[in-house]
Rosetta silent file (secondary structure, phi, psi, omega in degrees, C-alpha in Angstrom):
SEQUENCE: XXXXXXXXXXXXXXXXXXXXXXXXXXXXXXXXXXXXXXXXXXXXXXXXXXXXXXXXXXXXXXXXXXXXXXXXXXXXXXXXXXXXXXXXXXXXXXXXXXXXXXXXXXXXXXXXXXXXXXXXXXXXXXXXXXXXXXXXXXXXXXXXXXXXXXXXXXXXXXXXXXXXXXXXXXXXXXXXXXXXXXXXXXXXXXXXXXXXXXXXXXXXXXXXXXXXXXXXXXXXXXXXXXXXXXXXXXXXXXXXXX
SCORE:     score description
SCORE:     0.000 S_00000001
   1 L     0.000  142.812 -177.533   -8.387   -1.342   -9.378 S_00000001
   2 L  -106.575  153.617 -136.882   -4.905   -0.454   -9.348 S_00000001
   3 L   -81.710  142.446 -173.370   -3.529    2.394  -11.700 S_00000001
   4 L   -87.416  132.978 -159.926   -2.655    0.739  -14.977 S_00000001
   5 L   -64.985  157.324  147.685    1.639    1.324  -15.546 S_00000001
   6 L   -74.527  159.683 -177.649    2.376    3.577  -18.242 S_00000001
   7 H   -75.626   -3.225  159.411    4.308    2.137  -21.262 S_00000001
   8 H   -61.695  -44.236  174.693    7.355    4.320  -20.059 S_00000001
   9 H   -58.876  -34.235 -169.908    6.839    2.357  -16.659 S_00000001
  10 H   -63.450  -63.312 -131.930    6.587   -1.021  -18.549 S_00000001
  11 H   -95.448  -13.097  154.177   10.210   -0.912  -20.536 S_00000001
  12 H   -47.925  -81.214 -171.900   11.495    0.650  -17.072 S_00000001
  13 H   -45.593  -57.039  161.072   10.694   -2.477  -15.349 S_00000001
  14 H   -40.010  -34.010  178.346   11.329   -4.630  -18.216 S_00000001
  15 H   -40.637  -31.213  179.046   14.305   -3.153  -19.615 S_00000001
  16 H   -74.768  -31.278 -166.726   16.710   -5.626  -18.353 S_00000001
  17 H   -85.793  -41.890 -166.232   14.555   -8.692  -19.280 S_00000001
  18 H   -87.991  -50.507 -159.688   14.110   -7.451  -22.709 S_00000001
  19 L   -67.739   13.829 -168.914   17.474   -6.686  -24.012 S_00000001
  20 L  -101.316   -7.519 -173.065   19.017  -10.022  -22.110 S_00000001
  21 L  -130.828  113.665 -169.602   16.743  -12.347  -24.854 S_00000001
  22 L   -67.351  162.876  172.616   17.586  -11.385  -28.354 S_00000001
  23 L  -104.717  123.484 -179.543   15.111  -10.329  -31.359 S_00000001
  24 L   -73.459  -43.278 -154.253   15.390  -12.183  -34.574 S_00000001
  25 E  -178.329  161.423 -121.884   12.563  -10.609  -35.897 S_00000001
  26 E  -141.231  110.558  143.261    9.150   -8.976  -35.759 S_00000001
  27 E   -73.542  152.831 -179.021    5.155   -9.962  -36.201 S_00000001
  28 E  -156.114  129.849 -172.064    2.344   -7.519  -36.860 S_00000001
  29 L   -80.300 -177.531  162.052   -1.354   -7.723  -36.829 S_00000001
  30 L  -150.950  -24.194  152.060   -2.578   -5.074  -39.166 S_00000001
  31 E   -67.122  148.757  175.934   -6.493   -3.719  -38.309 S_00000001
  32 L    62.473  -10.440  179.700   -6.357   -1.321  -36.180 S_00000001
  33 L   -90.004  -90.362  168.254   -2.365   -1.851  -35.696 S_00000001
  34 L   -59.890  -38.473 -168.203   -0.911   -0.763  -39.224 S_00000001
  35 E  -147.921  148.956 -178.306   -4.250    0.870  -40.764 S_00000001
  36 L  -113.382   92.975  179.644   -6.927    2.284  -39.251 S_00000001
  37 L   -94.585  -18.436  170.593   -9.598   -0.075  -40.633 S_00000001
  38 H   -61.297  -52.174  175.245  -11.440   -0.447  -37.176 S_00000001
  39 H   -41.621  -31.430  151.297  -13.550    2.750  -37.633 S_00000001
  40 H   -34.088  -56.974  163.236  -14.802    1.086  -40.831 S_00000001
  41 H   -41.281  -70.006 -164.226  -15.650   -2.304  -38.927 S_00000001
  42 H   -51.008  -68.905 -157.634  -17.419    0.106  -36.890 S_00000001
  43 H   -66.975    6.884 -178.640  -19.591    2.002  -38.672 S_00000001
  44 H   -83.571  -36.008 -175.838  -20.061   -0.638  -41.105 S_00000001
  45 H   -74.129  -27.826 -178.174  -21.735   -2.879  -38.378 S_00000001
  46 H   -58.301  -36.692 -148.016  -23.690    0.133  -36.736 S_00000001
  47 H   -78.933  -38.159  176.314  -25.111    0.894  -40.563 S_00000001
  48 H   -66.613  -66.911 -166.390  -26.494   -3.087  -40.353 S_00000001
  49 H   -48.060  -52.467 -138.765  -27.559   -3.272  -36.426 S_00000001
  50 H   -81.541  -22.739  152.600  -29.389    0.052  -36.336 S_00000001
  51 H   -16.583  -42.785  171.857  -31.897   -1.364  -39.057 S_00000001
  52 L  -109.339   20.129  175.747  -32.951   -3.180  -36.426 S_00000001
  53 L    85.795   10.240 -164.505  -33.015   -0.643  -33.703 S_00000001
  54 L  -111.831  163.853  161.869  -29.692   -1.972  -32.091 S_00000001
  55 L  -133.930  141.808 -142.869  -26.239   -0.331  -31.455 S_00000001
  56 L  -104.313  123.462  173.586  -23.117   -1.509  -32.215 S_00000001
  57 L  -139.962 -157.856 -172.689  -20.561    0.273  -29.529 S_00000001
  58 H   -71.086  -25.714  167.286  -17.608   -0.839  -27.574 S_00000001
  59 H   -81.177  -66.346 -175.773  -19.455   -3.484  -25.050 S_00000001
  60 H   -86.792  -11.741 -164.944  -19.619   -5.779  -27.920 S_00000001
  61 H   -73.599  -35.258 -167.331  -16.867   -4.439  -30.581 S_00000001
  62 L   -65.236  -24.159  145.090  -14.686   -5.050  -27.552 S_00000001
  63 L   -55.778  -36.383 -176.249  -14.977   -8.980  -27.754 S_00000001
  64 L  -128.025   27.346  160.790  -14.734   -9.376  -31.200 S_00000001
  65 L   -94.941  159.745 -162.329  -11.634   -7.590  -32.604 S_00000001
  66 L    97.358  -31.636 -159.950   -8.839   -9.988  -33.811 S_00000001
  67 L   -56.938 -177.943  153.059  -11.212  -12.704  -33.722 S_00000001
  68 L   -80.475  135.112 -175.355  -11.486  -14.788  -36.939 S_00000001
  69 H   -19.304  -48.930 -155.432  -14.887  -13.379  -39.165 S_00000001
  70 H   -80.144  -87.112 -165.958  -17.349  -16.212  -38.357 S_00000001
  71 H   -17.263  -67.561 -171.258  -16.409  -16.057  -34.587 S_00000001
  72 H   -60.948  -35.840  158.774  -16.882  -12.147  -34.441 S_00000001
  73 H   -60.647  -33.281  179.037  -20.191  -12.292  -36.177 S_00000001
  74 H   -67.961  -56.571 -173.650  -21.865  -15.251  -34.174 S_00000001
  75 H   -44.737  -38.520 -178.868  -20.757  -12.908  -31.183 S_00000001
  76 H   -68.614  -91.508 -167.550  -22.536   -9.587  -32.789 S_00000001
  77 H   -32.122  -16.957 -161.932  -25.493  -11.429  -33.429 S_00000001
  78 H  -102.055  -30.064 -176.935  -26.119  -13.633  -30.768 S_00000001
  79 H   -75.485  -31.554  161.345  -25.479  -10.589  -27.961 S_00000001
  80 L   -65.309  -33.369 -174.129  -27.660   -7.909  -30.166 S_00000001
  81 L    71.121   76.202  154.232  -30.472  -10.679  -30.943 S_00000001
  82 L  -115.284  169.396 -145.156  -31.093   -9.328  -34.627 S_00000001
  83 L   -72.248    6.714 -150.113  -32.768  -10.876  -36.822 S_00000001
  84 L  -125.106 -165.445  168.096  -29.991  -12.715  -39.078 S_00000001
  85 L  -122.882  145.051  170.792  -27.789  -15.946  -39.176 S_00000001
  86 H   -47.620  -50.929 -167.304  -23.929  -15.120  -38.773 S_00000001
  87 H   -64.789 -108.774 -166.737  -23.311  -16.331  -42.192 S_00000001
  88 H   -29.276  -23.713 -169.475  -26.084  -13.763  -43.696 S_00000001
  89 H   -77.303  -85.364  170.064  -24.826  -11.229  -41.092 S_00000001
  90 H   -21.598  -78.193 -178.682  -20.951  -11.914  -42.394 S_00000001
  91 H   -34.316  -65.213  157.667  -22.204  -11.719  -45.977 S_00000001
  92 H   -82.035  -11.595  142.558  -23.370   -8.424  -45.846 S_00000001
  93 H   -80.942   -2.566  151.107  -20.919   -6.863  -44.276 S_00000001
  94 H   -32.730  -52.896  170.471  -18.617   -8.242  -46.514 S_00000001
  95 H   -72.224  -18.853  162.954  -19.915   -6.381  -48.951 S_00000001
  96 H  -104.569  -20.679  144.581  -19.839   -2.605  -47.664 S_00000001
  97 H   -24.239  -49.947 -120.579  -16.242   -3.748  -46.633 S_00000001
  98 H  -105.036  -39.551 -176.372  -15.380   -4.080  -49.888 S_00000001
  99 H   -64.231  -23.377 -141.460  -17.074   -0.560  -50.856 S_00000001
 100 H  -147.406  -24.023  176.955  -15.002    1.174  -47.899 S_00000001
 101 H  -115.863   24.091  153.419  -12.004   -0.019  -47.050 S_00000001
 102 H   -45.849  -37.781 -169.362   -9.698    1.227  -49.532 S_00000001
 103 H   -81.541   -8.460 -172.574   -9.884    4.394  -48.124 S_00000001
 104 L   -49.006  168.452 -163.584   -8.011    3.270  -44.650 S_00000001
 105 L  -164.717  127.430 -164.863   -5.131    5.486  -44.112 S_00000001
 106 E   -60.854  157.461  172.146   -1.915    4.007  -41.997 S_00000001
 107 L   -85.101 -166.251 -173.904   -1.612    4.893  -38.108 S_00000001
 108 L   -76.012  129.756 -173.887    0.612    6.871  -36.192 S_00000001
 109 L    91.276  -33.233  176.632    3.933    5.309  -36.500 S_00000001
 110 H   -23.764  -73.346 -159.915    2.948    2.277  -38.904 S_00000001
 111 H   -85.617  -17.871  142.796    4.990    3.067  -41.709 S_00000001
 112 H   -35.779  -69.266 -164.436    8.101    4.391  -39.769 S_00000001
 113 H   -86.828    7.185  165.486    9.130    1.311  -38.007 S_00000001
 114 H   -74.960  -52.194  169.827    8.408   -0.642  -40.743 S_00000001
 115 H   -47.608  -67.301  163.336   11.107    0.984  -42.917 S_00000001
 116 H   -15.355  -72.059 -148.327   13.339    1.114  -39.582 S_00000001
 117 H   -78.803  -38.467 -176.177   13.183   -2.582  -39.562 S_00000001
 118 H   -69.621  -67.276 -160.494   13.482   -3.352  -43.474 S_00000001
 119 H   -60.978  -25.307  169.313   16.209   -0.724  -43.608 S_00000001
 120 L  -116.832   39.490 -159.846   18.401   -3.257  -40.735 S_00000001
 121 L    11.330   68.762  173.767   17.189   -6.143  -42.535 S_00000001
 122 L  -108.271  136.201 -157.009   15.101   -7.436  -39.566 S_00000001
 123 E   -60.674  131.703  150.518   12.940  -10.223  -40.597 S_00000001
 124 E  -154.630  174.793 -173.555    9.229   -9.167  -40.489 S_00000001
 125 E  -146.123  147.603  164.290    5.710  -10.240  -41.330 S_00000001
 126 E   -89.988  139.167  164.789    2.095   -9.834  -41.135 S_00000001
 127 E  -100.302  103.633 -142.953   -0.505  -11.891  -39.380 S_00000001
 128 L  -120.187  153.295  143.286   -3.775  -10.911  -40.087 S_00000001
 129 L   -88.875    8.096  166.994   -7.371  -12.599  -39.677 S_00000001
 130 L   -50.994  119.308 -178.521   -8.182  -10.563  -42.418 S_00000001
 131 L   -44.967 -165.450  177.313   -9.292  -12.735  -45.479 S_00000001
 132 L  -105.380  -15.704 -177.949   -6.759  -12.625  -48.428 S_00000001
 133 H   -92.762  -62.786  151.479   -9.330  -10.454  -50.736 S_00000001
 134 H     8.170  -83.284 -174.115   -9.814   -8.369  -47.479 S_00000001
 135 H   -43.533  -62.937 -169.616   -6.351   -7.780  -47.164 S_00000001
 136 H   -44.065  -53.906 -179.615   -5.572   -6.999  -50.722 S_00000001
 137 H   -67.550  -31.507 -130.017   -8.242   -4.096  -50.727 S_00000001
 138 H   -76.105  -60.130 -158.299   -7.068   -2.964  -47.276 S_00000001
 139 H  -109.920   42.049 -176.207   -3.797   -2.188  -48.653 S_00000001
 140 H   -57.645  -53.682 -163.914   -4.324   -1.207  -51.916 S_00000001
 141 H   -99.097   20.628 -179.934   -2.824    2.625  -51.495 S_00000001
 142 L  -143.980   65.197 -170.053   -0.128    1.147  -49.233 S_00000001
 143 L  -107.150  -13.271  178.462    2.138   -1.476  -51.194 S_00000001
 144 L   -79.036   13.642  177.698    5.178    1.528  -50.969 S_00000001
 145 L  -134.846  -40.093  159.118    5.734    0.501  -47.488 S_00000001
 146 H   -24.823  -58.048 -146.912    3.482   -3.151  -47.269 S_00000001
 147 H   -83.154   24.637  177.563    5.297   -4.815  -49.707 S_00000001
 148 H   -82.253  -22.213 -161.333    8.834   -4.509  -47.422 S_00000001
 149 L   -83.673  148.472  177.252    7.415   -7.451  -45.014 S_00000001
 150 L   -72.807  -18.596 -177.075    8.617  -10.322  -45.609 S_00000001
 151 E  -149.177  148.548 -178.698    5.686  -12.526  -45.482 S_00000001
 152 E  -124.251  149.746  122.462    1.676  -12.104  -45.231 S_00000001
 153 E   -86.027  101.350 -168.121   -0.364  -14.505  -43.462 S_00000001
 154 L  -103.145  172.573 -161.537   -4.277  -14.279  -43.840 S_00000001
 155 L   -91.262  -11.590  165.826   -6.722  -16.062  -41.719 S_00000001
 156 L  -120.003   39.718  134.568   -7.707  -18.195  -44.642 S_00000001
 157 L    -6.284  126.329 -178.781   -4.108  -19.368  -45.101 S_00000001
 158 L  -103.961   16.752  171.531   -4.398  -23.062  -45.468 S_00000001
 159 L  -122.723   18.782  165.860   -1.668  -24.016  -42.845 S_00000001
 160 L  -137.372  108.016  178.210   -3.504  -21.866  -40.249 S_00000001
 161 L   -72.574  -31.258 -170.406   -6.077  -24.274  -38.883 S_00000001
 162 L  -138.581  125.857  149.662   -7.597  -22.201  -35.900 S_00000001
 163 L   -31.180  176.416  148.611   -7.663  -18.366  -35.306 S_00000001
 164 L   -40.543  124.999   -3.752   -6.788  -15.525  -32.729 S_00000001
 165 L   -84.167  -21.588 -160.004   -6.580  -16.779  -30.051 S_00000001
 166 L   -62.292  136.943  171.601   -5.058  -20.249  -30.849 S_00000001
 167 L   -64.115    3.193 -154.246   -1.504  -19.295  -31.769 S_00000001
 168 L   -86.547  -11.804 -174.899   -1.237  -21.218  -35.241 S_00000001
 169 L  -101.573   13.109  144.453   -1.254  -17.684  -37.727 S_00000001
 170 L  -114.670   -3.039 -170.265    2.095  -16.406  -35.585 S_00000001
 171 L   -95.075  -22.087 -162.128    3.722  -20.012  -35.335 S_00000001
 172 L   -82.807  -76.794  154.341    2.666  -20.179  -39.406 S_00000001
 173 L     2.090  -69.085  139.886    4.157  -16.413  -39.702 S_00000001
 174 L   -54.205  -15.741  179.187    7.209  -17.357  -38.035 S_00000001
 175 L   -77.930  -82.394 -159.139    7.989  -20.435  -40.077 S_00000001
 176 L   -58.431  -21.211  175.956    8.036  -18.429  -43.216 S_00000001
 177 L   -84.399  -49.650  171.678   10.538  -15.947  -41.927 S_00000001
 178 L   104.289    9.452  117.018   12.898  -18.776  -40.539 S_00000001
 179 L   -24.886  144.799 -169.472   12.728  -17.564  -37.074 S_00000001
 180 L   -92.395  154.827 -164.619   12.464  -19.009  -33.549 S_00000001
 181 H   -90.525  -19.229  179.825    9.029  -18.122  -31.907 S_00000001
 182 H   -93.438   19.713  140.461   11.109  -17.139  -28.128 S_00000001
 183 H  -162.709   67.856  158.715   12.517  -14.823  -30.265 S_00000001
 184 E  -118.538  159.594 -175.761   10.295  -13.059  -32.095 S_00000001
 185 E   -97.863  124.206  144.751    8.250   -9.694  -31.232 S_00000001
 186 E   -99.002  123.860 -169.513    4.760   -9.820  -31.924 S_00000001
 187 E  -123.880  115.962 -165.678    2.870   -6.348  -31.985 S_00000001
 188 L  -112.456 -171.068 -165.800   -0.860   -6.451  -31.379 S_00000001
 189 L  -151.717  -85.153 -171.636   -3.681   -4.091  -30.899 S_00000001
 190 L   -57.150 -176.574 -175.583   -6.551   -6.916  -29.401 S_00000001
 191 H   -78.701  -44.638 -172.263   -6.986   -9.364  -26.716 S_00000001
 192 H   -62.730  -52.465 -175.730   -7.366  -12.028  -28.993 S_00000001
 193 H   -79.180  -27.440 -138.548   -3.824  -11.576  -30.654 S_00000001
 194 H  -107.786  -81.545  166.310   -2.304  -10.825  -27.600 S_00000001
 195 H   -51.454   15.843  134.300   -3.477  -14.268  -26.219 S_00000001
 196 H   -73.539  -42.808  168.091   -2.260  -16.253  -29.270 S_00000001
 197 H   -41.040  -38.243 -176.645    0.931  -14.409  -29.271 S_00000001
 198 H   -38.059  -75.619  174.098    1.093  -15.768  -25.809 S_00000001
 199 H   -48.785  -27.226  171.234    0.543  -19.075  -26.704 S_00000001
 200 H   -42.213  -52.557 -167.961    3.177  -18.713  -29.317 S_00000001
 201 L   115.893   -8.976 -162.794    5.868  -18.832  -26.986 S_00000001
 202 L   -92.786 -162.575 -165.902    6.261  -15.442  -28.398 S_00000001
 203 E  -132.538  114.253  177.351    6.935  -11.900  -26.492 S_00000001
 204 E  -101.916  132.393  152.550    4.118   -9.320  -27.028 S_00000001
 205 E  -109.252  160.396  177.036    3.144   -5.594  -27.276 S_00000001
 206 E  -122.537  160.913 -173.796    0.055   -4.101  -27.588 S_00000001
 207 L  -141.858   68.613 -173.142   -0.834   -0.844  -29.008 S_00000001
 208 L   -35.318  165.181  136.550   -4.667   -0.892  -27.476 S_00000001
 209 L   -89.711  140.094 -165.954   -7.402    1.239  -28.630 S_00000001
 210 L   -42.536  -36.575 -179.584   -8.178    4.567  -26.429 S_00000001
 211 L   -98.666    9.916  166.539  -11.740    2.662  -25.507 S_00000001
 212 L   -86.447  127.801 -142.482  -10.351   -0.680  -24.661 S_00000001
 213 L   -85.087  108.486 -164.400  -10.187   -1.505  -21.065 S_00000001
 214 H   -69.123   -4.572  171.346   -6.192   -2.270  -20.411 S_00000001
 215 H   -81.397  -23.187  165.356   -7.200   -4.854  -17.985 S_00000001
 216 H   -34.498  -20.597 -140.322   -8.084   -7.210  -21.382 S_00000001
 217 H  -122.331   21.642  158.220   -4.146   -6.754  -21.843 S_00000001
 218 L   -43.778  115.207  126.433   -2.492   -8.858  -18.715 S_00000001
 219 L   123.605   35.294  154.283    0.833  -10.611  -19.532 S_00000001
 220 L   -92.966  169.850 -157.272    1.879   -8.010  -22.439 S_00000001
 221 L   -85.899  -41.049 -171.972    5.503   -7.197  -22.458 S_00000001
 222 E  -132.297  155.928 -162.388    4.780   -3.547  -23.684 S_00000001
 223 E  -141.376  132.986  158.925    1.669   -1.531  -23.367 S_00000001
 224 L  -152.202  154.152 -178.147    1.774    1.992  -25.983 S_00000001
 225 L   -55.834  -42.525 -168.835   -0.311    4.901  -26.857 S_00000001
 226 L  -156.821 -175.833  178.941    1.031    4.251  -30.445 S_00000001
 227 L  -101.871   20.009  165.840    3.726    2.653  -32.325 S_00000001
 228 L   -69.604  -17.312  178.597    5.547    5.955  -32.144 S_00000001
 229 L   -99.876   -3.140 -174.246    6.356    4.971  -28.746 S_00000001
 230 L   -69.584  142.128 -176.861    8.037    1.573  -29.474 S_00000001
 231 L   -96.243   83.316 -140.054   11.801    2.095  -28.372 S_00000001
 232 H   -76.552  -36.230 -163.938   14.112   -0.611  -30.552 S_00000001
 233 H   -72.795  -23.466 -172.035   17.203   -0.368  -27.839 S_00000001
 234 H   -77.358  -12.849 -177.594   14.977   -1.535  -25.136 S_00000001
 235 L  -106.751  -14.426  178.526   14.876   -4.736  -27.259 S_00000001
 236 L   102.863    6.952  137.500   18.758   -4.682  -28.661 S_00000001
 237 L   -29.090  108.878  165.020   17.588   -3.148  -31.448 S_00000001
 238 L   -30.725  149.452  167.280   18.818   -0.452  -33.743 S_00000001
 239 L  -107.588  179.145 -168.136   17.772    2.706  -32.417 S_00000001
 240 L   -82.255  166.468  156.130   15.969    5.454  -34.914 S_00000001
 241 L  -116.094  122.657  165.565   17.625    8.289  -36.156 S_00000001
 242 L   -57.214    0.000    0.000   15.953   11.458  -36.562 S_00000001
């Protein structure tokens, strides 16, 4: 395996490439991106699997974030073998979801560039597979920087026919903003978003998680520790002021 670039090495190579194709405007996943609702996911599925003696770690978690609900559950279940149907599987964690994820608390960086962008009126929006009752608790304690986007898109949307990976929740996304999809930024966290983004037509970064294998993340634009490291001028972008 060859040493994976840092994301200072990416916008070095890239730097020319990005600022020569302008940015209208900006997509954003939001588990694990904006809020850090994946530790939740986690330990919500571990508190169901170990009931049966199984454990939910990163060889399967690793597969199913981004995915749309049903997808990511057929996947726990059919590679753990427990005892359930997706749908009953789905169901109950729905319900210690519901109990838990209020408490999420934004990531490093989140709530920065979103004002940065709002504050230089650059169109942006979220794209979520997150239900719309999902969503709503998710971001319950966070509407004084949430409600700046211009648009939300949830995975039960009724103009978004197919999930992560299929591209149709950043092409829907993009619509509503009034933007061209070769030039919008889409900012991911999974594999899943990252290929739809793709598929968009659009230009991606990812902002992995520390236990996700960076070879999942072939034909991103930008690769970063956090979104503390996104750079605006490498895109033609205001830059911040401290």
């Amino acid at each position: 395996m060859y040493p994976w670039p840092t994301s200072v090495t990416i916008q070095k190579v890239h730097s020319n490439i990005l600022q020569s194709r302008p940015v209208d405007g900006a997509l954003f996943d939001l588990d694990g991106l904006l809020l850090g609702t994946e530790v939740i996911y986690t330990q919500v599925s571990q508190e169901i699997v170990s009931r049966y003696g199984k454990t939910f770690d990163w060889s399967v978690k690793a597969n199913m974030i981004g995915r749309p609900a049903l997808d990511s559950s057929r996947h726990l279940v059919e590679t753990l073998n427990i005892p359930m149907t997706p749908e009953e599987y789905l169901e109950e964690r729905e319900g210690l979801l519901r109990k838990y994820l209020a408490e999420c608390k934004p990531l490093p960086g989140a709530e920065k560039l979103i004002r940065h962008f709002h504050r230089h009126k650059i169109p942006i929006a979220i794209a979520t597979s997150s239900s719309q009752e999902l969503y709503e608790i998710k971001v319950r304690h966070h509407h004084s920087w949430i409600d700046l986007f211009g648009a939300v898109i949830t995975s039960d949307d009724p103009s978004v026919k197919h999930g992560k990976p299929s591209p149709d929740i950043f092409l829907v996304a993009a619509s509503h903003l009034g933007i061209r999809a070769s030039r919008t930024l889409v900012f991911e966290d999974a594999p899943s978003g990252l290929e739809a983004g793709k598929a968009a037509g659009m230009r991606v970064i990812v902002v992995p998680d520390p236990n996700m294998d960076k070879s999942h993340y072939e034909g991103a634009i930008q690769i970063l520790g956090s979104l503390l490291d996104f750079n605006p001028s490498c895109f033609g972008l205001p830059a911040f002021i401290d």
